[in-house]
Structure formats: C-alpha cells, structure tokens
N, C-alpha and C positions, 0 to 999 in steps of 0.2 A: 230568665228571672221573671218573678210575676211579683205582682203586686194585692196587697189585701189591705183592709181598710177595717180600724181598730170600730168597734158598735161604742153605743151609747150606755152601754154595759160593760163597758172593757173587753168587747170579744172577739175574738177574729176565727173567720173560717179558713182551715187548708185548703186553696185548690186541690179539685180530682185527679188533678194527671200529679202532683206533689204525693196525696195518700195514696195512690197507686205504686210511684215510682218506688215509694218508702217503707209501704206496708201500714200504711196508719189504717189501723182500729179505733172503733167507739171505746171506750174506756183506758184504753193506754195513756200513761203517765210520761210527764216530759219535766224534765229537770230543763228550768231557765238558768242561763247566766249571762251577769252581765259584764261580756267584752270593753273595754275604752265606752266607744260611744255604741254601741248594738246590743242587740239581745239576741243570744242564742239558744233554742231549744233542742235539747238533745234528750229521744227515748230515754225513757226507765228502764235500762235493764236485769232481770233477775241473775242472780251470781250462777246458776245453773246453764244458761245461754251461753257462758262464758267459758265453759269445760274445752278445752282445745284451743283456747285464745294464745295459747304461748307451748306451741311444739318445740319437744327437746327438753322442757323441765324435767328435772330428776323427782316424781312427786313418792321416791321411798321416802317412808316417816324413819328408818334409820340411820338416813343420811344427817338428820338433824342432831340427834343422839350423838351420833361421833363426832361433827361440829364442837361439839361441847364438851367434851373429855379435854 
C-alpha cells in the first residue's frame, strides 16, 4: 500500500511502480466513485477493449429475432 498526499490544488500524483503495475498513461480517464467512506478510481474504458469480456455469448443477431416471435 503506498500513500499520496492530496496538493493544494486537489491533486495527487500516481506512484511509478502503481502506473507501471497498471499501465497508466498521461491522458487516460478514470471514473471516481464514491464507496461508504473511500474513493475509488477505476480506468475509462472504451466498449471495444471489451470484445471477449464474456466467452460463450451467442452474439447471432438471429437469436434475438426468435426470442421475440
């Protein structure tokens, strides 16, 4: 666990071994939320990164079609 300290600007820097271990880039987007009592930062990710996220979907657009008959 490491520690970082909020600026006098509201800023805080990633430790290097963190954007390493994480892959942070300068311009990457991070959606905050807020947990109970914490703040969680979780990447932006584009819907296209996400192709493969769920092996074994049936992604036929027919199968929808017959659903619905």
């Amino acid at each position: 666990m490491q520690t970082v300290t909020v600026s006098s600007k509201y800023q805080i820097a990633i430790p290097k071994q963190m954007r390493e271990k994480h892959n942070v880039k300068p311009g990457v987007k991070f959606i905050l939320m807020s947990i109970g009592d914490r703040i969680e930062m979780i990447p932006e990710r584009k819907i296209e990164d996400l192709r493969g996220a769920l092996p074994g979907i049936d992604t036929d657009p027919n199968r929808e079609k017959v659903d619905r008959i």
